[in-house]
Jmol script that loads the backbone (N, CA, C; Angstrom):
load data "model"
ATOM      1  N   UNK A   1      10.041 -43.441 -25.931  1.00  0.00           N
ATOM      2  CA  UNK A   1       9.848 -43.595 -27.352  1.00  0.00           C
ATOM      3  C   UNK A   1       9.717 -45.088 -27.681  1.00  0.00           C
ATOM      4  N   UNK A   2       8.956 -45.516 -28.348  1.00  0.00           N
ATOM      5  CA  UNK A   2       8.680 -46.377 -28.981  1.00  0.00           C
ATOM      6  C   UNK A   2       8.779 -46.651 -30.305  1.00  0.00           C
ATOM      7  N   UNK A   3       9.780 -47.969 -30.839  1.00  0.00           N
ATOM      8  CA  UNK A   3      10.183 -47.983 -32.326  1.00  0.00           C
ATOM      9  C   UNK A   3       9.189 -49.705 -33.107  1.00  0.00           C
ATOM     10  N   UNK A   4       8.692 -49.242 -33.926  1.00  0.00           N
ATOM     11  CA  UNK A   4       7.992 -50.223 -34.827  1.00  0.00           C
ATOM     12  C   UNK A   4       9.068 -50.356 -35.944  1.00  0.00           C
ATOM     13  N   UNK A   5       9.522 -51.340 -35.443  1.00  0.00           N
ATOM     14  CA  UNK A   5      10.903 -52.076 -37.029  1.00  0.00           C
ATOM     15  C   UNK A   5      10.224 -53.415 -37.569  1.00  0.00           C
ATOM     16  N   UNK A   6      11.260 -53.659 -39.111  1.00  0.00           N
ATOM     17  CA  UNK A   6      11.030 -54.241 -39.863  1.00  0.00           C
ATOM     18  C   UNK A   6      12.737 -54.845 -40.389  1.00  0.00           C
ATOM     19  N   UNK A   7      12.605 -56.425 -40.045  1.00  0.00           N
ATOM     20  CA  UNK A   7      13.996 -57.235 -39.730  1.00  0.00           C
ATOM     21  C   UNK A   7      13.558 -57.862 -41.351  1.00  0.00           C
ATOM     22  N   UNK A   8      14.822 -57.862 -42.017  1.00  0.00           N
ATOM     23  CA  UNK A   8      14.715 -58.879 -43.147  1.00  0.00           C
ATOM     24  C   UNK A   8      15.893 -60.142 -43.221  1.00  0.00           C
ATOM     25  N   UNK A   9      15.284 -62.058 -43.398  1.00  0.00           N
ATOM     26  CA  UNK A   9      16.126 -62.588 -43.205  1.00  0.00           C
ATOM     27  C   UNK A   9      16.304 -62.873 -44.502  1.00  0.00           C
ATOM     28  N   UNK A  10      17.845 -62.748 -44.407  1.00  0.00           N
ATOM     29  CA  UNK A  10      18.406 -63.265 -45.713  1.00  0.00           C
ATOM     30  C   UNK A  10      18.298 -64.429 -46.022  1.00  0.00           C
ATOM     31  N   UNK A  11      18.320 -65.329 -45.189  1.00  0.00           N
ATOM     32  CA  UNK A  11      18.585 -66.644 -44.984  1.00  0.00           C
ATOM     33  C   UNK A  11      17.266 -67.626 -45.895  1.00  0.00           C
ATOM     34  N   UNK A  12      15.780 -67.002 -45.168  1.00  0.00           N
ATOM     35  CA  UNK A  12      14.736 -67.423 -46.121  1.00  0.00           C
ATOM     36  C   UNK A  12      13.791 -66.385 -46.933  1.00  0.00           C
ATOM     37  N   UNK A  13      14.477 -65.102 -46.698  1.00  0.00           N
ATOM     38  CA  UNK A  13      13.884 -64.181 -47.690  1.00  0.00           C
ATOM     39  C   UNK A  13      12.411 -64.072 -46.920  1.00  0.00           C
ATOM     40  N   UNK A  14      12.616 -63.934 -45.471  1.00  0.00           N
ATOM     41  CA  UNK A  14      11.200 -62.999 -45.176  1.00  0.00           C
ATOM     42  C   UNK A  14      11.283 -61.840 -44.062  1.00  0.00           C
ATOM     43  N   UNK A  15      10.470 -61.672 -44.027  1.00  0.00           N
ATOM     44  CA  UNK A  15       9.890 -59.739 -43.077  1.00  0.00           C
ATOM     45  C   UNK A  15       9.715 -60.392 -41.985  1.00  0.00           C
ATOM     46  N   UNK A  16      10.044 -60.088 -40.911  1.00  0.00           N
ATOM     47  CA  UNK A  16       9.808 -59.700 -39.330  1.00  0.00           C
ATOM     48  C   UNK A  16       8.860 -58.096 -39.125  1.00  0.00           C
ATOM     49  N   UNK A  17       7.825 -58.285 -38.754  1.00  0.00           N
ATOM     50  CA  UNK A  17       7.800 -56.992 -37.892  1.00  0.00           C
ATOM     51  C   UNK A  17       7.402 -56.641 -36.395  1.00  0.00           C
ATOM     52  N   UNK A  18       7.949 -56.048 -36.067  1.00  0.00           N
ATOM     53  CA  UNK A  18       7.912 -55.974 -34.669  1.00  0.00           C
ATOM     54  C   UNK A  18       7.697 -54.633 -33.701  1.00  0.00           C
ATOM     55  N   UNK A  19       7.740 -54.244 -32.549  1.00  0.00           N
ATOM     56  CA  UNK A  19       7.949 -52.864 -31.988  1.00  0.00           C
ATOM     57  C   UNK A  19       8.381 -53.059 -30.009  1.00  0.00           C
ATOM     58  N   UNK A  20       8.681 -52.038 -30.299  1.00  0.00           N
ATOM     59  CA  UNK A  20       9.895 -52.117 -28.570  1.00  0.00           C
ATOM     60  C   UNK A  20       9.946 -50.789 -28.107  1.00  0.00           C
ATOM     61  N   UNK A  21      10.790 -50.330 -27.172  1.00  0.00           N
ATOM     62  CA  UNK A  21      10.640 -49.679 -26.632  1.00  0.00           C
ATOM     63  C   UNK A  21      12.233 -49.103 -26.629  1.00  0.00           C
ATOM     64  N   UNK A  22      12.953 -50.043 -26.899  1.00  0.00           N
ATOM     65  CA  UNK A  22      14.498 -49.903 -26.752  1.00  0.00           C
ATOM     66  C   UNK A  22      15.180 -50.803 -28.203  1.00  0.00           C
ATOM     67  N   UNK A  23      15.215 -49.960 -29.112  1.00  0.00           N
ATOM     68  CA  UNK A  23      15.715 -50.666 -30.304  1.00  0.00           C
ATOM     69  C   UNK A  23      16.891 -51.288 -30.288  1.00  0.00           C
ATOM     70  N   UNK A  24      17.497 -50.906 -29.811  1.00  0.00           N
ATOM     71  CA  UNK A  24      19.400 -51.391 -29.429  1.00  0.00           C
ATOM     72  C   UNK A  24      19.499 -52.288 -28.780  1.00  0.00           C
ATOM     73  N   UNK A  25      18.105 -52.984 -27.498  1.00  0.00           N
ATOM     74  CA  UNK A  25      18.388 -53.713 -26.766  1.00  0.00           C
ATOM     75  C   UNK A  25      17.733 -54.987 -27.903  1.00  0.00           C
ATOM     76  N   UNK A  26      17.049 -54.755 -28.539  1.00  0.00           N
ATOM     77  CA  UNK A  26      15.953 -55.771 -28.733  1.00  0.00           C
ATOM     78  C   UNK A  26      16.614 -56.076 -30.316  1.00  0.00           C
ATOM     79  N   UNK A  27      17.140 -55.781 -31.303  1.00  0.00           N
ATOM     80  CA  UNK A  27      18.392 -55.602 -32.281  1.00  0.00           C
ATOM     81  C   UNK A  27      19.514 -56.654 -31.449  1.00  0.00           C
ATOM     82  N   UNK A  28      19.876 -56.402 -31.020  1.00  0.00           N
ATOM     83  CA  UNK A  28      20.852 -57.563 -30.165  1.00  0.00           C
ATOM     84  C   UNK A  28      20.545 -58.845 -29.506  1.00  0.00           C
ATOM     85  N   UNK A  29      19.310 -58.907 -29.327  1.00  0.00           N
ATOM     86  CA  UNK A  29      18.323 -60.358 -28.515  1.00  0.00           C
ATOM     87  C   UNK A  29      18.041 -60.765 -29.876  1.00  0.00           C
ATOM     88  N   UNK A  30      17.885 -60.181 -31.184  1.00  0.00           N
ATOM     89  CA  UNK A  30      17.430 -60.831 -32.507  1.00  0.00           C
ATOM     90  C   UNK A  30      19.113 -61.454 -33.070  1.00  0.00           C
ATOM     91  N   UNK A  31      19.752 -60.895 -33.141  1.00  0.00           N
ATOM     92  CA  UNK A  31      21.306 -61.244 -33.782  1.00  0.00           C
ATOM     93  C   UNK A  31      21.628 -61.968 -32.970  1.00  0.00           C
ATOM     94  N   UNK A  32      21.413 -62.290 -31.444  1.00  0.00           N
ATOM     95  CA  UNK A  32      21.978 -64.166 -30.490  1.00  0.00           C
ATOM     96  C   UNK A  32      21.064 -64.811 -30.528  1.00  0.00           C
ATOM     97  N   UNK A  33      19.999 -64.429 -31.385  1.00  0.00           N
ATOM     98  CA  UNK A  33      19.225 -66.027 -31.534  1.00  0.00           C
ATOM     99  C   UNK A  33      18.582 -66.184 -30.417  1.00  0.00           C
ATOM    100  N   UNK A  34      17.900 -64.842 -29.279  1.00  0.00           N
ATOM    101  CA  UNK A  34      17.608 -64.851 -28.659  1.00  0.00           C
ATOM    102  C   UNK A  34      15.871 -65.060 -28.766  1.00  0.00           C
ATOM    103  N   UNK A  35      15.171 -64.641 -29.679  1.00  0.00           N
ATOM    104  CA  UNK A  35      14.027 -64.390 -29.986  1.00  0.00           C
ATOM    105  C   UNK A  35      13.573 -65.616 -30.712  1.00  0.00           C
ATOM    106  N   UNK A  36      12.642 -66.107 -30.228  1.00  0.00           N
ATOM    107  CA  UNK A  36      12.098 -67.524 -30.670  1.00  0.00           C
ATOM    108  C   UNK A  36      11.818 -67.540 -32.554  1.00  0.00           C
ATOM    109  N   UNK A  37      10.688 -65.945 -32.924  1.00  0.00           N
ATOM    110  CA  UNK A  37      10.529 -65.331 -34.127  1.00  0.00           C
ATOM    111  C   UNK A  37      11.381 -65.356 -35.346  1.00  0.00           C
ATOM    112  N   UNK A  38      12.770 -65.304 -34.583  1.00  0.00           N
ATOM    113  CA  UNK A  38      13.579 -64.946 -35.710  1.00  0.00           C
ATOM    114  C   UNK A  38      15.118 -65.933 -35.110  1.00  0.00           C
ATOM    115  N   UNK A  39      14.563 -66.652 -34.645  1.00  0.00           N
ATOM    116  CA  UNK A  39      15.938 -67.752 -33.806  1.00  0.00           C
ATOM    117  C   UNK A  39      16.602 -68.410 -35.738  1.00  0.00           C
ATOM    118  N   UNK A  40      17.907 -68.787 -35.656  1.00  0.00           N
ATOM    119  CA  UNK A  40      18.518 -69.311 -36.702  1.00  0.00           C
ATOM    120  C   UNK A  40      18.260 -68.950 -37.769  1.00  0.00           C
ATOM    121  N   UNK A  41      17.184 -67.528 -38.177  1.00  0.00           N
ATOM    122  CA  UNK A  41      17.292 -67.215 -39.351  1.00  0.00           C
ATOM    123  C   UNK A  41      18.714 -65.714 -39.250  1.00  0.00           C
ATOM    124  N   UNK A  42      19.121 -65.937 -39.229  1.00  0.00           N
ATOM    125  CA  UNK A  42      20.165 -65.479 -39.545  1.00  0.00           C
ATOM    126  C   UNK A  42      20.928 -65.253 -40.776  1.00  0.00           C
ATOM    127  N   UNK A  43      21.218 -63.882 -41.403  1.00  0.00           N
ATOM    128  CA  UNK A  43      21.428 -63.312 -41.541  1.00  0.00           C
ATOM    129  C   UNK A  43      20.560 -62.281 -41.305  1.00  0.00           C
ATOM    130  N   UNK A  44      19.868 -61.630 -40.421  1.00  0.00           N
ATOM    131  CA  UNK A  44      18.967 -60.283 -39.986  1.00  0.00           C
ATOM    132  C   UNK A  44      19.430 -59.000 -40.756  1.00  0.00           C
ATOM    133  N   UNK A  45      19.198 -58.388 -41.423  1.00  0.00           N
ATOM    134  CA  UNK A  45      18.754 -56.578 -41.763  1.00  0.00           C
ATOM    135  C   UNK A  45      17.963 -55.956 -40.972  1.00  0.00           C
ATOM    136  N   UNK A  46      18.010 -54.976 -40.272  1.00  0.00           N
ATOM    137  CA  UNK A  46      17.540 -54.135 -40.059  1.00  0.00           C
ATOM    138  C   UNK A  46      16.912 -53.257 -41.259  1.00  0.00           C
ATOM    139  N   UNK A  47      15.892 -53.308 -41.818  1.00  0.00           N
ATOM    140  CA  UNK A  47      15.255 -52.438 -43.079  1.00  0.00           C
ATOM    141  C   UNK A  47      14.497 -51.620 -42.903  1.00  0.00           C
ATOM    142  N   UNK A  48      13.895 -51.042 -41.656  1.00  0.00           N
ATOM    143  CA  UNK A  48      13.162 -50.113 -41.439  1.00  0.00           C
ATOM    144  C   UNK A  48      12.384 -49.862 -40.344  1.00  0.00           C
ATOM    145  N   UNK A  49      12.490 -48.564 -39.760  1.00  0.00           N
ATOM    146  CA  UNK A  49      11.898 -48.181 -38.329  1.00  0.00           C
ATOM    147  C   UNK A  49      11.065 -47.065 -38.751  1.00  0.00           C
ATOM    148  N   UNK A  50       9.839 -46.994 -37.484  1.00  0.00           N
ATOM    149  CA  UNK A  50       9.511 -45.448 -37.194  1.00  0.00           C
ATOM    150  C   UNK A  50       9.267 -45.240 -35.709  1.00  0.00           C
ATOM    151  N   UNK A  51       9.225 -44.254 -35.246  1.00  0.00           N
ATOM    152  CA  UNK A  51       9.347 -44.128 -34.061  1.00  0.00           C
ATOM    153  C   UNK A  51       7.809 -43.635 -33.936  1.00  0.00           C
ATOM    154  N   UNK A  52       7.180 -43.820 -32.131  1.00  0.00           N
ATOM    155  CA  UNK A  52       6.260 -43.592 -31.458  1.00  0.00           C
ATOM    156  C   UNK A  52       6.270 -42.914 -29.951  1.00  0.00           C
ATOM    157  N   UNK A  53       5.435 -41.634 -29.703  1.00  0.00           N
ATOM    158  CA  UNK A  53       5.427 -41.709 -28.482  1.00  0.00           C
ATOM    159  C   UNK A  53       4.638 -42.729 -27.260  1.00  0.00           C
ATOM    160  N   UNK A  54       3.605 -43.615 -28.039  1.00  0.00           N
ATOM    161  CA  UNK A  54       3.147 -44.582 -27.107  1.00  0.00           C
ATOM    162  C   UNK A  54       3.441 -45.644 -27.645  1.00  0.00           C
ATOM    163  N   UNK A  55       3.131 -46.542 -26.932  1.00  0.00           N
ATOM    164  CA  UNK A  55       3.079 -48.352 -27.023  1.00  0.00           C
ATOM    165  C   UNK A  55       1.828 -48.121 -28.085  1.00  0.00           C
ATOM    166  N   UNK A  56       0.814 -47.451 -27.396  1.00  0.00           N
ATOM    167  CA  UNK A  56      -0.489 -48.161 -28.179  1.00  0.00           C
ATOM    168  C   UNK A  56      -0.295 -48.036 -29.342  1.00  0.00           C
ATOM    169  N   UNK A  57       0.681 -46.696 -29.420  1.00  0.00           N
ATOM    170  CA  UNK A  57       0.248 -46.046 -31.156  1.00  0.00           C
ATOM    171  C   UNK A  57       1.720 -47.122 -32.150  1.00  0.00           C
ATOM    172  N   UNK A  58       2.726 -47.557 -31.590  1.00  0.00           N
ATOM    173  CA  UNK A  58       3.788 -48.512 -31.888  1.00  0.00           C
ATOM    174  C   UNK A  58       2.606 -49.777 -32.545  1.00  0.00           C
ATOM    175  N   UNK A  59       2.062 -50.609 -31.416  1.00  0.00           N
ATOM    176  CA  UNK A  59       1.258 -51.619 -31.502  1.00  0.00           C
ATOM    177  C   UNK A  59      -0.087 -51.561 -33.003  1.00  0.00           C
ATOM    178  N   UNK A  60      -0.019 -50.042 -32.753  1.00  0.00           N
ATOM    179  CA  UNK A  60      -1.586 -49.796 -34.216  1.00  0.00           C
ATOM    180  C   UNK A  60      -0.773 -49.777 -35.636  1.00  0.00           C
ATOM    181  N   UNK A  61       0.314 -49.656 -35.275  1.00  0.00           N
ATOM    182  CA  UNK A  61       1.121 -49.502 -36.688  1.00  0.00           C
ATOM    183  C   UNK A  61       1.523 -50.798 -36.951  1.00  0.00           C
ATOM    184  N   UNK A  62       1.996 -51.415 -35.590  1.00  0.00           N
ATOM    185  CA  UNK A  62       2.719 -53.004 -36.238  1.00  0.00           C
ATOM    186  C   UNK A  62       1.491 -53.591 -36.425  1.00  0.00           C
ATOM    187  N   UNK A  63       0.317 -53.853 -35.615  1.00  0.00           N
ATOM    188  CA  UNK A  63      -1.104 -54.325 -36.795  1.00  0.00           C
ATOM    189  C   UNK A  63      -1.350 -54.056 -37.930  1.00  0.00           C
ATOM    190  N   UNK A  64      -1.150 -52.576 -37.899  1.00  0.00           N
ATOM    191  CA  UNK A  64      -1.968 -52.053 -39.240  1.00  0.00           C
ATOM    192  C   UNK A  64      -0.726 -52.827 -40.770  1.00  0.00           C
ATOM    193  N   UNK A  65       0.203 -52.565 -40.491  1.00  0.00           N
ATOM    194  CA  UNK A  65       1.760 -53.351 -41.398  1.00  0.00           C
ATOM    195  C   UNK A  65       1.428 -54.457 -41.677  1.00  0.00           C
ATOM    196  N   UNK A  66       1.182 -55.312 -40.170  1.00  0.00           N
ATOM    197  CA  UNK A  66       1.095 -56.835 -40.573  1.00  0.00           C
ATOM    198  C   UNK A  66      -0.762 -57.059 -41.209  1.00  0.00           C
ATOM    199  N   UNK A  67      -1.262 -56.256 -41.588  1.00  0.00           N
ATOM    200  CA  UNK A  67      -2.876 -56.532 -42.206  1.00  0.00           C
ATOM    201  C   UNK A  67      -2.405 -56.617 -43.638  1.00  0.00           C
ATOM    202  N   UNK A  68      -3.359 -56.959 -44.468  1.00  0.00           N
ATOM    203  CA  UNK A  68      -3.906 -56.740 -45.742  1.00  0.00           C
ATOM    204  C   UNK A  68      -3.905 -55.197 -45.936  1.00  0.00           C
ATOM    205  N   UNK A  69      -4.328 -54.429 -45.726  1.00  0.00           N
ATOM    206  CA  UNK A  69      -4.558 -52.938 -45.895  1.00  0.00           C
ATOM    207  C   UNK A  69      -2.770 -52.488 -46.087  1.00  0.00           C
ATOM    208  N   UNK A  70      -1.833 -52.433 -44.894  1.00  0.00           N
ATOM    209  CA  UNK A  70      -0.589 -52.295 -44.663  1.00  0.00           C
ATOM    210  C   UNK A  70       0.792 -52.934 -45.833  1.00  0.00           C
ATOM    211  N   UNK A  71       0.133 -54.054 -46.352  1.00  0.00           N
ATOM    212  CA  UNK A  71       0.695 -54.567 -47.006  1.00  0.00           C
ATOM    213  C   UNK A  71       1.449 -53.975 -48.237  1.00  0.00           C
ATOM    214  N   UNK A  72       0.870 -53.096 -49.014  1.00  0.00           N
ATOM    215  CA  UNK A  72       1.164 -52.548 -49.938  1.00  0.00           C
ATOM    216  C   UNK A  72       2.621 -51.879 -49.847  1.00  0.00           C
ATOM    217  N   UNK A  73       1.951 -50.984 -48.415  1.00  0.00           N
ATOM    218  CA  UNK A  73       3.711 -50.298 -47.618  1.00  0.00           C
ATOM    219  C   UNK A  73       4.457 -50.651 -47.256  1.00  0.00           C
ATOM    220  N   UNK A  74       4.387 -52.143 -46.988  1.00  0.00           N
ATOM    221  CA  UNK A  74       5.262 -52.914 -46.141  1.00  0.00           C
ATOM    222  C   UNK A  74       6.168 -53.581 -47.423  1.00  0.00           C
ATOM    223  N   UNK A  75       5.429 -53.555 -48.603  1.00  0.00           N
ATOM    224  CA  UNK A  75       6.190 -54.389 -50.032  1.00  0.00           C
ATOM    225  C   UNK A  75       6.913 -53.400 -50.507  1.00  0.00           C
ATOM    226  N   UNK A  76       6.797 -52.420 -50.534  1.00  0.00           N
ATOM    227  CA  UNK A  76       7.387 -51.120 -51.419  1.00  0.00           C
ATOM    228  C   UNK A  76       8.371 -50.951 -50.515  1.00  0.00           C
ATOM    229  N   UNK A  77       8.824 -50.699 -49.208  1.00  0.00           N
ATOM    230  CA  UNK A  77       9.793 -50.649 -48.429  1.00  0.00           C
ATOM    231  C   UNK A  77      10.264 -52.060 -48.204  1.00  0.00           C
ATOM    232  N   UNK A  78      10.083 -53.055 -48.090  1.00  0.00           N
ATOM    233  CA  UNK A  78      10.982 -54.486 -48.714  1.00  0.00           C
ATOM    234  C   UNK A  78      11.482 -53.733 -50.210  1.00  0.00           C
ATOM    235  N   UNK A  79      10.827 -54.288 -50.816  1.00  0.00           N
ATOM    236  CA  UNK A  79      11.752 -53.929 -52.896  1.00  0.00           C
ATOM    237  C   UNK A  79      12.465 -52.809 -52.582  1.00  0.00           C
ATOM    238  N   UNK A  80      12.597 -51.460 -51.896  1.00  0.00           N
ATOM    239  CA  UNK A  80      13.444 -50.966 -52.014  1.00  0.00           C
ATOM    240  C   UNK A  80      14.815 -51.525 -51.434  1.00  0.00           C
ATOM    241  N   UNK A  81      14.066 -51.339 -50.456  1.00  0.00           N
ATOM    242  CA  UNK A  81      15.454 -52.357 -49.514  1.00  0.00           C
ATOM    243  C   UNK A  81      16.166 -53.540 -50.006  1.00  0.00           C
ATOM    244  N   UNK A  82      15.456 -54.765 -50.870  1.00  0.00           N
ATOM    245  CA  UNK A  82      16.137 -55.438 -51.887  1.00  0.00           C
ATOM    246  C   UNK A  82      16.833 -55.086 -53.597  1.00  0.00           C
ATOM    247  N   UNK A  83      16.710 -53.717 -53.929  1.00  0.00           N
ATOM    248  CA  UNK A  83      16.887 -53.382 -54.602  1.00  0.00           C
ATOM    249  C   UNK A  83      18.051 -52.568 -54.743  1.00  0.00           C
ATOM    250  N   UNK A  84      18.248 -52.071 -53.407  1.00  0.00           N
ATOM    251  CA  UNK A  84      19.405 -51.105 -53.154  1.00  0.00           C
ATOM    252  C   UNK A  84      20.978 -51.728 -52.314  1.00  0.00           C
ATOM    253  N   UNK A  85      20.095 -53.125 -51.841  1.00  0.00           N
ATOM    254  CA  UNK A  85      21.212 -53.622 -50.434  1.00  0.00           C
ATOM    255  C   UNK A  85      22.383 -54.494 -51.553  1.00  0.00           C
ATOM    256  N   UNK A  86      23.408 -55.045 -50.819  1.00  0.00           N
ATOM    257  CA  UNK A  86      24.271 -55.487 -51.342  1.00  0.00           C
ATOM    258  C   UNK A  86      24.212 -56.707 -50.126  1.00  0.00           C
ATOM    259  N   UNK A  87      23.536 -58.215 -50.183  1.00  0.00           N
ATOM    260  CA  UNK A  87      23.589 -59.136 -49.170  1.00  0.00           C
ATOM    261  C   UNK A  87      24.138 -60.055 -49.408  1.00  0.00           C
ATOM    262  N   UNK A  88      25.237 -59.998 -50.000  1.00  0.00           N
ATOM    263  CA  UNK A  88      26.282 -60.652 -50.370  1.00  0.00           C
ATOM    264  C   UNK A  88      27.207 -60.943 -49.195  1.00  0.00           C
TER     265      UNK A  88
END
end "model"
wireframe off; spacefill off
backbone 0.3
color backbone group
């Protein structure tokens, strides 16, 4: 299985998106500052996954998210997620 997530930093108020293969492993390489992407922005959220049975089809979604076209979905699931969280 393959998971296409979406990391939010508190720190400068932006979207990560990404996809893996092992969410638990790759969630933990982001929180030690392991990942060049998201190194010292710290405070990380986890705000949203979907799962895949391939890489390719993981990879067409994290393109299609990070496009112009994707965008729309990718804002409406941010505002909720800032609307509901407590990041205090």
């Amino acid at each position: 299985m393959f998971t296409v997530y979406f990391l939010y930093s508190g720190k400068y108020k932006q979207l990560y998106i990404g996809q893996t293969n092992n969410i638990e492993k790759r969630l933990k390489e982001h929180l030690s500052n392991k990942c060049f992407s998201t190194k010292n922005k710290q405070p990380l959220f986890l705000i949203y996954t979907e799962n895949y049975s391939t890489r390719s089809e993981a990879m067409d979604r994290e393109r299609y998210f990070k496009s112009l076209a994707g965008s729309k979905i990718k804002n409406k699931i941010l505002q909720n997620f800032l609307q509901t969280a407590r990041l205090n």
